[in-house]
N, C-alpha and C positions, 0 to 999 in steps of 0.2 A: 342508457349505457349501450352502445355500438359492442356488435359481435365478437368483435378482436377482443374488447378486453373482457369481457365474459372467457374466451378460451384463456384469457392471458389467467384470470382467477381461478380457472378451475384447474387446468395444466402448469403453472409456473412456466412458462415457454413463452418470453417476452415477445405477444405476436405484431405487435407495432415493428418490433425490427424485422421481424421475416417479411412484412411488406417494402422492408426499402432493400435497394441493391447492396448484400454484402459484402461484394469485390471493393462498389467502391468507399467504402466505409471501411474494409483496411488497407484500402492503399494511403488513405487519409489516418488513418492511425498513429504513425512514430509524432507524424506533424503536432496531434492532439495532445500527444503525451509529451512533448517538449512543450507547449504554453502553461502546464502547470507543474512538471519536471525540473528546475533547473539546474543544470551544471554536470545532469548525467545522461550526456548526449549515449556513450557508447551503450548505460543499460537501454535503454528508452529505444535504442537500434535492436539489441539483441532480443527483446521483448515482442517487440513489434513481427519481427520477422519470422520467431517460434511460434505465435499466434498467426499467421498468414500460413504458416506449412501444414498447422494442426486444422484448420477450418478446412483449407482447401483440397485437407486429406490427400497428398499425392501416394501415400502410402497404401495397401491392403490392412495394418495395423493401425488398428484405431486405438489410440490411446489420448487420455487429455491431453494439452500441452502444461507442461511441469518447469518449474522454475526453482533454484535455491537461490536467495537473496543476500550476498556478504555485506560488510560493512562498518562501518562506526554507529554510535544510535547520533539520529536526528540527521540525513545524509539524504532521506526520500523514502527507504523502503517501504514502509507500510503506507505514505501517500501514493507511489508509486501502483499497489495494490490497488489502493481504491478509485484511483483514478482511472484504471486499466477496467474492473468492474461496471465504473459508469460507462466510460466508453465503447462496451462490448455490449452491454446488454440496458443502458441508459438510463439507470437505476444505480444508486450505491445500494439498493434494498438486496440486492443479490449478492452480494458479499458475505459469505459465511468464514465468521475467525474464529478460531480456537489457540487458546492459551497454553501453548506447553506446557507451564508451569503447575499447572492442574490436571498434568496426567506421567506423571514422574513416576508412578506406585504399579505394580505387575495386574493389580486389579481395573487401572484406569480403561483396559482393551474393552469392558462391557461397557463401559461410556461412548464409547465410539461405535460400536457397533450394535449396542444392547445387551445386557446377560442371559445365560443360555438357561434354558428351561431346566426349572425346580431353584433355581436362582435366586434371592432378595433383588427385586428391581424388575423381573421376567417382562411384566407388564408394559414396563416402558420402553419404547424407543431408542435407539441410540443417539446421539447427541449430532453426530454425523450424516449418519446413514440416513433420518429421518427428513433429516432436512434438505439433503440432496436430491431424495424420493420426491420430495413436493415440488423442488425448482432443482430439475437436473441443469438447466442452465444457468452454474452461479463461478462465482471465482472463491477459490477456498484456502483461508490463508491458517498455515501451522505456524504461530508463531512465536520464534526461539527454540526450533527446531532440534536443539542440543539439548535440551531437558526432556524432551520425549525418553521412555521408555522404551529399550528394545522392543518390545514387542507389541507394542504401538507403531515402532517404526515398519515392523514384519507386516501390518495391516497395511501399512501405505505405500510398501515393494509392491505386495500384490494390486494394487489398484491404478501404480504405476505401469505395472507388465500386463496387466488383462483390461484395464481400465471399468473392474467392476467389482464388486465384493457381495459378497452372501450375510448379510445380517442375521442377527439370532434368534432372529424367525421363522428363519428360512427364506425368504425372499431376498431375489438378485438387485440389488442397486444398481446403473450403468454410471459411472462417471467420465465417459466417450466426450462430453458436450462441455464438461467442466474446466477450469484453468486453474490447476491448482501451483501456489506459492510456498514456500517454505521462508522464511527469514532467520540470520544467524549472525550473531557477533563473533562467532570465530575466525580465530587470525588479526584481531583490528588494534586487537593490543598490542601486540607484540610489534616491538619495533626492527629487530637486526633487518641490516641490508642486504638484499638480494640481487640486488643490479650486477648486473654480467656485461661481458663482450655481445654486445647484437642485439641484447634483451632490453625491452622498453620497460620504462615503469609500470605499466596494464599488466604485463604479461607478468613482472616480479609480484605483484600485487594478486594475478589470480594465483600463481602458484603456494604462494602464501598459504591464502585462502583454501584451495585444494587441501595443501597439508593437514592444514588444521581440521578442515573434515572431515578426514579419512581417521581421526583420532575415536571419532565417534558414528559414523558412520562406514558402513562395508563397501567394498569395492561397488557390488552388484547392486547396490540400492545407487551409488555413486551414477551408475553408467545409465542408469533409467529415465537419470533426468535430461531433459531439453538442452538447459541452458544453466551453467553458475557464470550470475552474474556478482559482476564485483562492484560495488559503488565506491566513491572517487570521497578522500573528503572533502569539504567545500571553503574553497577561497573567498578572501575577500570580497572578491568580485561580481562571485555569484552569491555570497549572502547579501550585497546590495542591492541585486535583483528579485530576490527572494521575498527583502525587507519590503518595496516594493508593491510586490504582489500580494503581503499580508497588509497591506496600508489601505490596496484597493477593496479586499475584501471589509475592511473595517467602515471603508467610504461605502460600497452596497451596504450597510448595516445601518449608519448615520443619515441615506438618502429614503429608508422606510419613516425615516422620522423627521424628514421634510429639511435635515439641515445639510448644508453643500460643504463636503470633508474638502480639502485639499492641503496639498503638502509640496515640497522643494526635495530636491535630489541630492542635499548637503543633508537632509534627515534618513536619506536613505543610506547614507557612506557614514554618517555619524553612530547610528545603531551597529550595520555593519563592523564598524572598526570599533564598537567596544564588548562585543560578542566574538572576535574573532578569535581562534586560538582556545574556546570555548569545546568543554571535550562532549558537549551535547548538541551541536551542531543547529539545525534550522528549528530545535525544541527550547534552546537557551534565548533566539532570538526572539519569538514570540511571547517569550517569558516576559523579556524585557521591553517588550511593544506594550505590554502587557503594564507593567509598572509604570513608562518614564510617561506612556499615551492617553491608553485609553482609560486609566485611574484619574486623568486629571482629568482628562474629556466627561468623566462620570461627573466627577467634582464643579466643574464648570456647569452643566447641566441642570444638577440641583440646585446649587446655589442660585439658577436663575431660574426657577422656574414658574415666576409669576411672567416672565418678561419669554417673548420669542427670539428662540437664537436662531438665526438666517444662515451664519456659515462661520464655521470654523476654520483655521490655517493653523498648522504647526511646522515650525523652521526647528533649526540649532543649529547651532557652530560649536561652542563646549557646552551647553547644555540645551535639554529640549523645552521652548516657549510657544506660547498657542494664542492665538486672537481671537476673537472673538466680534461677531457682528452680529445688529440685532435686526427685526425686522422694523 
């Protein structure tokens, strides 16, 4: 085992990337994050660019760079995280998420930071703070950000504005190096129109957005963050691109097992166009890859498995058919 990754195990400070050039590793960044992003050019821009000013520290305030993530479900967001994770630190293992939904209760603050001495729990760590201590270089996602607890959220102002927190240990955590995300379905329901004289769709869309977080969220936690980003929901067009990129992933998985995937671009518009209009967006499509595909792909498999299958092809027009070739 070579030096670096000994520092890398005992510090969490992924040292393989301190040895390559950072600069040019985010200028190459937005690039990264649009080949498995699709359709959400302007987040994938706003992202890229809060991450370039926070690294490159032009400021005396060091704070993480911080993001809230709007939207419908199944639009990118939490891919968006994790893909931002590998890309920054070339690991998805540095991704720490935490489930709103599991800190709703005014007691949830000692999961996050620890509880305080004479306590039930004193002994343990915080759920957060712990983990951050070991890899201060991670990407840290709150997510569903509206079911947090006030005063959960009062832990993450302050970590926002000093970029550090005191755990109930008494020891300082730094989250200086970290990228933290929030993600939120607020605003995505609601439908009334907001278009104006001069005002673009983006712009009706963040305002929206805005609104509806300021319902649950205070001004001054509001102004702390980087960047609210808005996601778009997805067209046609780019859930055929999507479809896609879930088909090649399915083909890396069939070429571990020696058989050659391929497929036609009428399979890609055909998923696309019976998923569309679907209110769970690129989570309803893999559902359905999921059923019309790779169930039969299973099926075709077993049924032959005295016999070598060489390669597979799947078309459709109105519905999905598969070939099959042996060795």
């Amino acid at each position: 085992m070579d030096i670096a990754r000994v520092i890398e195990l005992w510090t969490g400070i992924p040292a393989t990337k301190i040895q390559e050039s950072d600069l040019k590793k985010l200028s190459t960044l937005e690039d990264a994050l649009n080949k498995r992003i699709i359709g959400q050019e302007n987040a994938t821009k706003l992202v890229a660019s809060a991450v370039k000013r926070s690294r490159v520290q032009t400021s005396n305030i060091h704070r993480p760079a911080s993001f809230i993530f709007v939207g419908p479900t199944g639009v990118g967001k939490t891919e968006l995280v994790k893909v931002l994770s590998e890309q920054l630190f070339n690991t998805p293992e540095t991704l720490i998420r935490l489930d709103m939904s599991e800190f709703m209760e005014k007691h949830s603050v000692s999961r996050i930071i620890g509880a305080p001495p004479g306590y039930v729990g004193y002994d343990e760590a915080g759920q957060l703070t712990e983990k951050v201590r070991r890899k201060p270089y991670s990407v840290v996602l709150f997510d569903e950000i509206e079911k947090a607890h006030p005063d959960v959220l009062n832990i993450l102002l302050q970590i926002l504005d000093d970029g550090k927190v005191t755990d109930a240990q008494g020891r300082t955590v730094n989250f200086q190096n970290t990228v933290i995300v929030m993600t939120s379905n607020a605003g995505s329901e609601k439908s009334e129109n907001l278009l104006g004289f001069g005002r673009t769709e983006a712009q009706a869309s963040k305002e929206k957005a805005l609104k509806a977080l300021e319902s649950f969220l205070r001004p001054e936690f509001i102004a702390r963050v980087d960047e609210i980003v808005v996601f778009s929901p997805l067209s046609q067009e780019t859930l055929t691109k999507i479809a896609a990129l879930m088909l090649d992933e399915l083909k890396s998985a069939l070429k571990e097992k020696l058989i050659d995937f391929s497929y036609d671009k009428k399979l890609c518009e055909y998923l696309a166009q019976k998923c569309d209009g679907g209110k769970r967006g690129a989570r309803e499509l893999r559902n359905l890859i999921r059923r019309e595909i790779e169930n039969k792909i299973v099926d075709v498999i077993v049924d032959n498995s005295e016999g070598s299958i060489a390669e597979i092809k799947v078309s459709a027009n109105t519905e999905v058919k598969i070939e099959t070739k042996f060795a």
